[in-house]
VOGU-3710 file (C-alpha; in Angstrom, 3 decimals, decimal comma):
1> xxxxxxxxxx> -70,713/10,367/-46,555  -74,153/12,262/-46,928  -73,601/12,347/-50,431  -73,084/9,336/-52,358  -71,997/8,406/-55,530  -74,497/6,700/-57,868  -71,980/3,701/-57,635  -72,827/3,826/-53,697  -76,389/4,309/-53,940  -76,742/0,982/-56,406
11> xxxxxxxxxx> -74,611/-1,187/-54,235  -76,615/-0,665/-51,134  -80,067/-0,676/-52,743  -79,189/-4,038/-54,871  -78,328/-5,518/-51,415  -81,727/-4,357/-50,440  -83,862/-5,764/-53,370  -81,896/-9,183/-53,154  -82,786/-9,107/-49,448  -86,459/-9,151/-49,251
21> xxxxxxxxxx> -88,470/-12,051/-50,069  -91,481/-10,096/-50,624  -94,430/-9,883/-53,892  -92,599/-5,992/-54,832  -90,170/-3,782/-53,064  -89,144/-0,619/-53,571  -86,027/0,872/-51,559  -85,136/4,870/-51,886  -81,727/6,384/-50,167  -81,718/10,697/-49,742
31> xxxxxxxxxx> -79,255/12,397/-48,337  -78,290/16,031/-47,819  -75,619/18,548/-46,493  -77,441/21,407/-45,050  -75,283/24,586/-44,050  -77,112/27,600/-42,726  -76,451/31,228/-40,959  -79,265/32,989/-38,993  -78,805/36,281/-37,548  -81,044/38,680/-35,493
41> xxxxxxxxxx> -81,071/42,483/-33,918  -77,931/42,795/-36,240  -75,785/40,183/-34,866  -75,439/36,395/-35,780  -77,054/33,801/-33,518  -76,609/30,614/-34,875  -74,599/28,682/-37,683  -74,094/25,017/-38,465  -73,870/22,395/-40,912  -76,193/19,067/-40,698
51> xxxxxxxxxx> -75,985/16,374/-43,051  -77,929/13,043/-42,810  -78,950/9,851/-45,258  -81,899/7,668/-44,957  -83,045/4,382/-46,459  -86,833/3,887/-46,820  -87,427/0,423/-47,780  -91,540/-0,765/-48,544  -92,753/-3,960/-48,985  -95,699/-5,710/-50,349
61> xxxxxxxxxx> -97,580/-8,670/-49,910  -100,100/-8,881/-52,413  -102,250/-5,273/-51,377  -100,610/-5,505/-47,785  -97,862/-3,336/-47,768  -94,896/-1,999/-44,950  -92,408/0,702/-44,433  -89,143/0,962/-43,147  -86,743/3,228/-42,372  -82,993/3,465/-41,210
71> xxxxxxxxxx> -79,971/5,732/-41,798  -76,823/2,518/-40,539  -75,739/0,236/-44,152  -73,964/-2,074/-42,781  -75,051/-5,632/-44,394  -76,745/-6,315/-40,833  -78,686/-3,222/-40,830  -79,580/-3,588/-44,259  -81,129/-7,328/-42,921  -83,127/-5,741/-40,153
81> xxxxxxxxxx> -84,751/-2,992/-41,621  -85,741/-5,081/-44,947  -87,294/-7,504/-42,718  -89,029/-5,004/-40,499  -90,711/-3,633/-43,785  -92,144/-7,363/-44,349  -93,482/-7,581/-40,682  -95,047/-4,714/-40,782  -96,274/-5,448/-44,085  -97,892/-9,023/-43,153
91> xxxxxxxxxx> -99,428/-7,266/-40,029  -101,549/-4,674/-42,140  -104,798/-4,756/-43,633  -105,493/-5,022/-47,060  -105,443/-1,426/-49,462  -108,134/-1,564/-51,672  -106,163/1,289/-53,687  -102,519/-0,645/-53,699  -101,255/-0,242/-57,268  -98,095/-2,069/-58,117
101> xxxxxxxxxx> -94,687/-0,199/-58,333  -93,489/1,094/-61,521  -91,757/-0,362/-64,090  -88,052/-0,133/-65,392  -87,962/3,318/-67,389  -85,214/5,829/-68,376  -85,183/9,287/-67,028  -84,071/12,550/-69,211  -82,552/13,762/-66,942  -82,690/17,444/-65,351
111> xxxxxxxxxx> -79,810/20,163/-64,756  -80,281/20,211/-60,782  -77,201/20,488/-59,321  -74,789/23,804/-59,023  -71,111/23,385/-57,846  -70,801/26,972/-56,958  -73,606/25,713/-54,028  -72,484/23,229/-53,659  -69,255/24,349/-52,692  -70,308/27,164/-50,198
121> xxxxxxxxxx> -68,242/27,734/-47,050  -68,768/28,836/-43,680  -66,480/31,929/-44,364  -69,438/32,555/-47,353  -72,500/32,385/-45,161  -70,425/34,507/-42,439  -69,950/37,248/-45,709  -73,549/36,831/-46,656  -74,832/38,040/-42,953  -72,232/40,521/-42,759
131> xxxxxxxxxx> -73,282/41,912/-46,095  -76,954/41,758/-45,141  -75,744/43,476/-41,352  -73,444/46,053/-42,082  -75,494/48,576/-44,003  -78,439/48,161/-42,087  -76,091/49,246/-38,581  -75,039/52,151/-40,964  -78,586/53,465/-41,081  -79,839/52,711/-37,661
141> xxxxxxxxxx> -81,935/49,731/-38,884  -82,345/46,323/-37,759  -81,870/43,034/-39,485  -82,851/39,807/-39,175  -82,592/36,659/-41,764  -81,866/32,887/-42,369  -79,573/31,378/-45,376  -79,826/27,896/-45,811  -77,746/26,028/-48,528  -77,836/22,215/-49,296
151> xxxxxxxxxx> -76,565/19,762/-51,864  -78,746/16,400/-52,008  -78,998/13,377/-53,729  -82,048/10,984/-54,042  -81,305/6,954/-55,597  -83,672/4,811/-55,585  -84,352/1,092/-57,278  -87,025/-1,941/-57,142  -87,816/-5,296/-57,859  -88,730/-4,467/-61,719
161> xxxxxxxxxx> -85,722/-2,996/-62,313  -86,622/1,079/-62,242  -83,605/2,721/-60,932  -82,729/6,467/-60,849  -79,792/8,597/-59,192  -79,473/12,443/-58,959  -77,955/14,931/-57,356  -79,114/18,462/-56,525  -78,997/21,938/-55,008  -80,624/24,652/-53,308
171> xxxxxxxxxx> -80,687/28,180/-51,764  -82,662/30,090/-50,081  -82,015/33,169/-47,766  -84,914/35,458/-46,396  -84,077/38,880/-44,316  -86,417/41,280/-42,432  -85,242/44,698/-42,005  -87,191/47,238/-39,262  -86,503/50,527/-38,510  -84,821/51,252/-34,897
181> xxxxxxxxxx> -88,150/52,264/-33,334  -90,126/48,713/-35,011  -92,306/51,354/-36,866  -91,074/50,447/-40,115  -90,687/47,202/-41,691  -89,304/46,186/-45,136  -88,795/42,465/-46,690  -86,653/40,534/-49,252  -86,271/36,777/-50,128  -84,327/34,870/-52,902
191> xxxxxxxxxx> -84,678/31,010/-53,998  -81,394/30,127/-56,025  -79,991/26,465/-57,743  -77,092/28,264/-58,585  -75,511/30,748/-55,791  -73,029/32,300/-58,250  -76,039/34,283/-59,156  -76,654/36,024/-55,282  -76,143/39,374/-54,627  -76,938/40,170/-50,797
201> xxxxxxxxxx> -75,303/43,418/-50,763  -78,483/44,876/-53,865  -81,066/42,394/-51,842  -80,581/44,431/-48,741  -81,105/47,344/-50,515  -84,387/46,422/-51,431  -85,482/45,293/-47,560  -83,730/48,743/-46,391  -85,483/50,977/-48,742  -88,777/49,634/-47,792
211> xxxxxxxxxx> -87,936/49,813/-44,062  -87,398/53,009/-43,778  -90,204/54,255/-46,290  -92,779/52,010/-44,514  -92,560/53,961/-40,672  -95,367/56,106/-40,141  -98,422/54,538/-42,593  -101,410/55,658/-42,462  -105,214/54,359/-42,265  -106,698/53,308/-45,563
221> xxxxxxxxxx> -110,303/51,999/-45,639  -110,824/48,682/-46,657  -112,292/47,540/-49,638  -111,697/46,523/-53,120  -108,411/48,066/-54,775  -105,945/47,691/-57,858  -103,216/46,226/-56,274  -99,855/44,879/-57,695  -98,708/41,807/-56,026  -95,084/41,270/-56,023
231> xxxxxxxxxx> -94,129/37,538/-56,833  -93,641/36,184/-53,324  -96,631/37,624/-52,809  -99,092/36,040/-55,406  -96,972/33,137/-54,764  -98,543/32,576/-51,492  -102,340/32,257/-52,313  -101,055/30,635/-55,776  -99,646/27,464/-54,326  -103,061/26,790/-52,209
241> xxxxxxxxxx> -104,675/26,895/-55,812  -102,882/23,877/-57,312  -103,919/21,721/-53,926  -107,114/21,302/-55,607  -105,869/20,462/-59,616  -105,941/16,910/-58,140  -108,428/14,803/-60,656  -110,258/12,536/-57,992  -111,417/15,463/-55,940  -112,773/16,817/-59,130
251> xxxxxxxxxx> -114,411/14,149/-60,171  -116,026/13,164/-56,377  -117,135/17,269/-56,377  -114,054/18,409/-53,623  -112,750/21,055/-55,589  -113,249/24,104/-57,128  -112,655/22,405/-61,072  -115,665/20,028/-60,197  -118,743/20,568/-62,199  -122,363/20,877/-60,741
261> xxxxxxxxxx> -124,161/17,674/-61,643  -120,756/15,597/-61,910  -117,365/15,665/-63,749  -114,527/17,692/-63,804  -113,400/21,370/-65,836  -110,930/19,943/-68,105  -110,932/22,063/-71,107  -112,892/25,121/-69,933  -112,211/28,770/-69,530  -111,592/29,256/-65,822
271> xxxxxxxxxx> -108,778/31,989/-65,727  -107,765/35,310/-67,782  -107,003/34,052/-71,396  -103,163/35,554/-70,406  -102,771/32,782/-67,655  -100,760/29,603/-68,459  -99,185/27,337/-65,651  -96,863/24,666/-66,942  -94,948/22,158/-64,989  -91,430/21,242/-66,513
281> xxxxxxxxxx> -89,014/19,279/-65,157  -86,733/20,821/-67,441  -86,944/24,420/-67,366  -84,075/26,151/-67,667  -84,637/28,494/-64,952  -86,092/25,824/-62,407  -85,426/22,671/-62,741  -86,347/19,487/-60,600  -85,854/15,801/-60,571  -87,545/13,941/-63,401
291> xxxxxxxxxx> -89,367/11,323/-61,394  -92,052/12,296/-58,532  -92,014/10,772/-54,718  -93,112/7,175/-56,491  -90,291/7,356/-59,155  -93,019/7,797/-62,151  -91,622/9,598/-64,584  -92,320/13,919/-65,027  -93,557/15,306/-68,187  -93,620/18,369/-69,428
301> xxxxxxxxxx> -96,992/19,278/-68,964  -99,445/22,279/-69,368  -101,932/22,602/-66,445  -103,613/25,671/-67,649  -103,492/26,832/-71,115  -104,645/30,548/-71,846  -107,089/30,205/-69,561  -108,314/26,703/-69,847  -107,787/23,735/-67,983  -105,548/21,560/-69,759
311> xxxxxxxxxx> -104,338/18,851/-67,716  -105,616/17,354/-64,180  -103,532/15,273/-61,803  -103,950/11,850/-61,451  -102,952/9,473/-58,856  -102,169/5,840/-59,964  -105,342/4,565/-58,179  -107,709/7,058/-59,778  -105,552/7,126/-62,947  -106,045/3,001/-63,011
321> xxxxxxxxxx> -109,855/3,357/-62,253  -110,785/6,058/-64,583  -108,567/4,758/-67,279  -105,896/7,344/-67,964  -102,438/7,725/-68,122  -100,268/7,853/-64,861  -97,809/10,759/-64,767  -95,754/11,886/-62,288  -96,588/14,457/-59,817  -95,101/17,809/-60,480
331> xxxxxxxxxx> -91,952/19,014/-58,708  -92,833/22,890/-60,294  -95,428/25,346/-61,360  -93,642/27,592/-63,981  -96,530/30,371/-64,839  -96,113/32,724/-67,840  -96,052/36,986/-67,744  -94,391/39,618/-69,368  -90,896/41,778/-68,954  -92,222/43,940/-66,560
341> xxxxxxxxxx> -90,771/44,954/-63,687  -92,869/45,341/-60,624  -90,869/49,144/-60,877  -92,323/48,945/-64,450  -96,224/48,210/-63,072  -96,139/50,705/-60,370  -94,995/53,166/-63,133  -97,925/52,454/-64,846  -100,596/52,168/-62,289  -102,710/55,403/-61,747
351> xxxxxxxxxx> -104,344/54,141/-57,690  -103,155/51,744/-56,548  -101,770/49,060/-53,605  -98,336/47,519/-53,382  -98,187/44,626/-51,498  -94,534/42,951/-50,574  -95,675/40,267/-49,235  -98,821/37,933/-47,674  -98,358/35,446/-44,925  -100,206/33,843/-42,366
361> xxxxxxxxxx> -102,853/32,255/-45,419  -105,529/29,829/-44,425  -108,532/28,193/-46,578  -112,062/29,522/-45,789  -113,792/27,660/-48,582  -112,072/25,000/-50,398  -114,696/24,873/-53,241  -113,475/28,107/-54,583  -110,522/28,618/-52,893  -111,363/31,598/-50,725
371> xxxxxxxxxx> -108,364/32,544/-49,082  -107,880/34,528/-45,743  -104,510/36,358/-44,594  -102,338/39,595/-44,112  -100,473/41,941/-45,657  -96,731/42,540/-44,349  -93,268/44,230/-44,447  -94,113/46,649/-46,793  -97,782/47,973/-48,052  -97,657/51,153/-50,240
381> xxxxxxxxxx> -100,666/53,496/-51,433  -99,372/53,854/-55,455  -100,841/57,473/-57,336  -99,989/58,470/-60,878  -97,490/55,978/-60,781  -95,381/56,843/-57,576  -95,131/55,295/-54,143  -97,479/58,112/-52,356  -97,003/56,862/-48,940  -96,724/53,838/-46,714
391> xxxxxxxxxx> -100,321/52,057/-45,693  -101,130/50,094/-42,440  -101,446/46,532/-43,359  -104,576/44,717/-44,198  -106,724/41,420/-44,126  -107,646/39,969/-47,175  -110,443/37,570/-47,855  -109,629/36,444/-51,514  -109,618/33,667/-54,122  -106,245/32,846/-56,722
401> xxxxxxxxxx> -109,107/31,886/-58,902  -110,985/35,309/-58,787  -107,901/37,180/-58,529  -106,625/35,278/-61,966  -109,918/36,548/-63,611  -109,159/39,877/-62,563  -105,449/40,569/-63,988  -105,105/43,637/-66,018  -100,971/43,601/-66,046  -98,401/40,646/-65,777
411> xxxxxxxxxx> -94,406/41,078/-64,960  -91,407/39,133/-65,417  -91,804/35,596/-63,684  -89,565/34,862/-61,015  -88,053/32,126/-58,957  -89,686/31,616/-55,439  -90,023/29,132/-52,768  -93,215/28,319/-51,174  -91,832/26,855/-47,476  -90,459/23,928/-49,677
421> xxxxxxxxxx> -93,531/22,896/-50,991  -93,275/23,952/-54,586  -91,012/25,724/-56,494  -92,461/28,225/-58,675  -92,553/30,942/-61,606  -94,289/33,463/-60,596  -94,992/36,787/-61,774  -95,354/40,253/-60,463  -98,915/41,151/-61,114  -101,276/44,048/-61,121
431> xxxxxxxxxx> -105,413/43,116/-60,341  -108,202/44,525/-60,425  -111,023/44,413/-57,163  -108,680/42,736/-55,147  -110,587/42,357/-51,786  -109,187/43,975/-48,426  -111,865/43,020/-45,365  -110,153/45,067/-42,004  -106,742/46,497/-41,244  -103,942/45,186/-39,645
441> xxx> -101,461/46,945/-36,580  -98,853/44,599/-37,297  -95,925/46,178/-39,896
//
């Protein structure tokens, strides 16, 4: 029973609220049924299924607050863990930031959930690996990749009466495919709500293609290039960005939107007039739950607007102190483009760099987001609009915020994953100076 009904859900976290004799509490179930395939060197390795629910249940004492967790509902358990959550509670120090838990709302809610995923079978992720296997033996190349499905559900109630139930689903399936030899190495990833929409069998294609076109690059000096960053690509150094939209470390001068002498950005040019970022529960293509980790409610909210900051985020402490209105924390970053095709930019791109794919990012400087990291699974020198030939992979030493000042072509946004940190829009871009500091022997 990993997924309960909303009937379920309310039963056990009624029993919860009536339970504690504490100033507030808040309890939250989640559950999930998590199926997955991996496979490597062309032959499957591993398959399962893993479902699990937990209750979280926190307390408060005036500002003293507890958490407790437990994944048995029987009316005992139920007992031990509420009252665990107010020891733990009367044991702790006092938060000066404690803001109470929110009120009784309604939630809009959001088209999460997919039957077709749902509904996935281990005879389906055995067909998805075979797909993604099968041509790759045919040409003497070597695969290796990961599909992991799940369905989920997240309830959760408290002592003012806020309640909220929904269900949702997810996929996401990555492959690697190197030439025989390890010379060659080519990469493709999808993120999915809906897995009626998959097509392994063309995704391979794309992995193969660059495998076998990616053997035997050669040297180019570093520097500063055009390059065209394909989604998962920008997606990378884009998510780091958004770490820093949060309105407190503005304000206290943490962050790259703080102003010199005190305050915050909001309202002024920062980016390209052609970038927006907008977080929507809603969006058709990508949606998420309509409350954040707290259960305050999501809006549909610009962050940047053609270039300017239009909206920071605040959390309910700061919000509370600074006097501004609490909203919850987005669940997506949905960024604008164009109907380009990253085919369509490299078309159009005179010299040029294609990169597949960055990984392995860390922060240099927080203040203006100066990013470090590599290049991988597929780096391509682009003249008069052709894939010339294959290039060793690089270090880069850049900023999202630089690199957003520097755009001088936008694709068609697509759905991507960052590690499960953020969903995203993102699209394929071409920039301008983009900053390579040493090459790389890794493919």
């Amino acid at each position: 029973m990993s997924i309960m009904t909303e009937a379920e859900a309310k039963t056990i976290l009624a029993k919860v609220i009536k339970l504690s004799t504490a100033d507030e509490c808040t309890a939250q179930l989640t559950g999930s049924i998590e199926g997955n395939i991996r496979f490597a060197l062309n032959n499957v390795s591993t398959s399962g299924v893993v479902s699990n629910i937990d209750l979280a249940v926190t307390v408060a004492f005036g500002r003293r607050v507890g958490t407790a967790t437990i994944n048995e509902f029987s009316d005992s358990a139920l007992a031990r863990v509420v009252k665990r959550a107010e020891e733990l509670a009367k044991l702790a120090p006092e938060n000066p930031e404690f803001v109470p838990a929110v009120e009784a709302t309604t939630y809009k809610p959001s088209d999460t959930f997919s039957a077709a995923t749902a509904a996935i079978t281990p005879d389906q992720r055995a067909e998805v690996a075979r797909a993604s296997i099968a041509p790759c033996r045919a040409q003497n190349l070597v695969a290796a990749g990961f599909l992991q499905d799940e369905q989920s559900f997240v309830a959760f109630a408290n002592s003012k009466g806020a309640f909220g139930y929904q269900r949702a689903t997810q996929m996401d399936y990555t492959c690697t495919v190197r030439t025989a030899d390890g010379k060659g190495s080519g990469w493709v990833a999808r993120n999915l709500q809906d897995s009626s929409a998959f097509k392994p069998a063309s995704d391979i294609e794309i992995a193969m293609r660059k495998a076998s076109a990616s053997a035997e690059a050669q040297a180019l000096e570093p520097g500063k290039y055009t390059v065209i960053l394909e989604p998962n690509a920008a997606s990378g150094l884009i998510s780091f960005m958004f770490n820093y939209f949060d309105a407190r470390q503005a304000d206290e001068g943490r962050s790259f939107l703080s102003k010199k002498g005190g305050g915050n950005k909001l309202g002024e040019q920062v980016f390209d007039p052609r970038v927006t970022f907008m977080a929507d529960p809603w969006d058709k293509e990508l949606p998420v739950f309509p409350w954040d980790e707290q259960g305050r409610p999501r809006e549909r909210m610009p962050l940047v607007e053609n270039g300017k900051i239009a909206n920071l985020l605040y959390s309910p402490y700061w919000a509370q102190k600074q006097g501004k209105k609490v909203t919850g924390r987005p669940g997506n970053i949905v960024m604008s483009g164009g109907t380009k095709s990253t085919a369509d930019l490299v078309r159009e791109t005179e010299r040029g760099i294609l990169v597949t794919r960055t990984w392995y990012i860390r922060m240099v400087d927080p203040q203006t987001v100066l990013l470090t990291g590599l290049t991988r699974d597929g780096t391509f020198y682009i003249e008069n609009g052709q894939l010339k030939h294959p290039v060793k992979n690089f270090r880069f030493n850049e900023s999202p915020v630089i690199m957003l000042n520097n755009i001088d072509d936008l694709g068609r946004p697509v759905r991507v994953s960052e590690g499960g940190r953020m969903q995203m829009m993102i699209p394929a871009m071409r920039l301008r100076d983009f900053t390579f500091t040493s090459l790389s022997d890794a493919v």
